[in-house]
PLY file of the C-alpha trace (Angstrom):
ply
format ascii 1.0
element vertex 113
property float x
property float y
property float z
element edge 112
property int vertex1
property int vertex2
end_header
66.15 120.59 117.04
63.46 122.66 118.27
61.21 123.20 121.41
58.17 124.39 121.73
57.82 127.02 125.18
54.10 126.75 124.93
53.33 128.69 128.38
54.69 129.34 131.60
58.00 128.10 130.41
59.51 124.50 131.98
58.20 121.66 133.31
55.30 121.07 135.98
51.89 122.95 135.45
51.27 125.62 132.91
54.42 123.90 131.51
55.46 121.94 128.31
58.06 119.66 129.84
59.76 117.02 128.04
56.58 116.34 125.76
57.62 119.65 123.73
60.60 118.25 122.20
60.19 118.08 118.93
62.98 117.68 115.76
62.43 117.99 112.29
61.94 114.83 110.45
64.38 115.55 107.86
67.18 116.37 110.51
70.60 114.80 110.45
69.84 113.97 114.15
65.94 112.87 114.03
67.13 109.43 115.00
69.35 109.44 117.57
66.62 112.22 119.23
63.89 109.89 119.02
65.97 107.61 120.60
67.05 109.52 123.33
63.17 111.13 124.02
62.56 107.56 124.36
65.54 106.81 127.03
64.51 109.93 128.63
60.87 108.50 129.05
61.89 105.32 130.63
64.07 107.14 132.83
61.16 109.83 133.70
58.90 106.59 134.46
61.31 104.78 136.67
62.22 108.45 138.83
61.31 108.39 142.44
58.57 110.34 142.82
59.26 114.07 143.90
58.16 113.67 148.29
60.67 111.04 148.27
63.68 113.17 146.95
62.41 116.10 148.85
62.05 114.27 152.37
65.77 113.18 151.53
67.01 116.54 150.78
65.22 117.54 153.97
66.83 114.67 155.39
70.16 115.70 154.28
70.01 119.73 155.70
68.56 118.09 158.81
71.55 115.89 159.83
74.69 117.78 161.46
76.70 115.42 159.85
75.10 115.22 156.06
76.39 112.50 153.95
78.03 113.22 150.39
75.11 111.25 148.52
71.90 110.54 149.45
70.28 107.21 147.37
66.82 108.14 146.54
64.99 105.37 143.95
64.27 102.18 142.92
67.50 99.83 142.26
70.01 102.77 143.37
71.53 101.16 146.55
72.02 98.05 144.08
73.87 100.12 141.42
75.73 101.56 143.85
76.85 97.63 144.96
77.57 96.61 141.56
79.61 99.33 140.81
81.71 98.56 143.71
82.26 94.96 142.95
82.40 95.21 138.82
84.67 96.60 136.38
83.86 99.67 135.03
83.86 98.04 131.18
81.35 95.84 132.43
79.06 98.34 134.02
79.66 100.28 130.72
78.46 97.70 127.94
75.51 97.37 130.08
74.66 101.14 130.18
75.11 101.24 126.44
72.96 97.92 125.38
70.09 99.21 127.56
70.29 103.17 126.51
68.39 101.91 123.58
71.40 104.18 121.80
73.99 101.92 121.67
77.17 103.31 120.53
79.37 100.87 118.64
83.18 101.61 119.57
85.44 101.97 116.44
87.30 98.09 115.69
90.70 99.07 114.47
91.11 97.36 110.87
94.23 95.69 109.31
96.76 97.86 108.01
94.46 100.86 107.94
96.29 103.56 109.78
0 1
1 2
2 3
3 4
4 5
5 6
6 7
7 8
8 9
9 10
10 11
11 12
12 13
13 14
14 15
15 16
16 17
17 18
18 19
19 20
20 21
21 22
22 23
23 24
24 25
25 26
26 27
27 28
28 29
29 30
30 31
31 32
32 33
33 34
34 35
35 36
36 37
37 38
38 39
39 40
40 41
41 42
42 43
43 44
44 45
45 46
46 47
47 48
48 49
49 50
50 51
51 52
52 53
53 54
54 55
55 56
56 57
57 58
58 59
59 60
60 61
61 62
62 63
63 64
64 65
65 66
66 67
67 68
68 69
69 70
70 71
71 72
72 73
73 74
74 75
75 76
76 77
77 78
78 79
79 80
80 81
81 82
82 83
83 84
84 85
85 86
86 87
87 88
88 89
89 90
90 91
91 92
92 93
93 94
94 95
95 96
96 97
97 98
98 99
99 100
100 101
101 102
102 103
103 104
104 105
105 106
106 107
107 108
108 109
109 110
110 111
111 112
């Protein structure tokens, strides 16, 4: 895999970001990368946008008594609840069938050692 720096270096103005990325075609990898630059753009779509996150970390150095997390997002308080209340193999299947990578775990087979 490859990136291109372009100029000014990282993300933000003057700044390639994420849209950089690039692989070669003929890459062991190509795949899976495209499939992850595509997770990572869902993920990048769904972010809270950056005043929320800051007015929470402003939030956060604010308090005298700062909490350990802060929530900052769409859905988060709800992940937080399910995670409380489901197993963890539950919460796990789901994170893999909606990666859009799903990793298949190894089934043992008969006799095969």
């Amino acid at each position: 895999m490859r990136t291109n720096t372009g100029t000014g270096g990282g993300a933000g103005p003057g700044g390639p970001g994420f849209q950089a990325f690039r692989t070669k075609s003929d890459s062991p990898y190509a795949e899976r990368a495209r499939m992850i630059a595509r997770y990572v753009e869902r993920v990048a779509e769904r972010a809270p946008e950056p005043d929320a996150v800051v007015d929470t970390i402003m939030q956060a150095v604010r308090s005298p008594y700062p909490n350990l997390r802060y929530p900052v997002g769409k859905g988060v308080k709800q992940q937080i609840w399910l995670k409380r209340v489901l197993p963890w193999h539950w919460i796990e299947r789901t994170l893999r069938n909606n990666s859009g990578f799903c990793m298949q775990r190894r089934r043992k087979t008969d006799g095969a050692v």
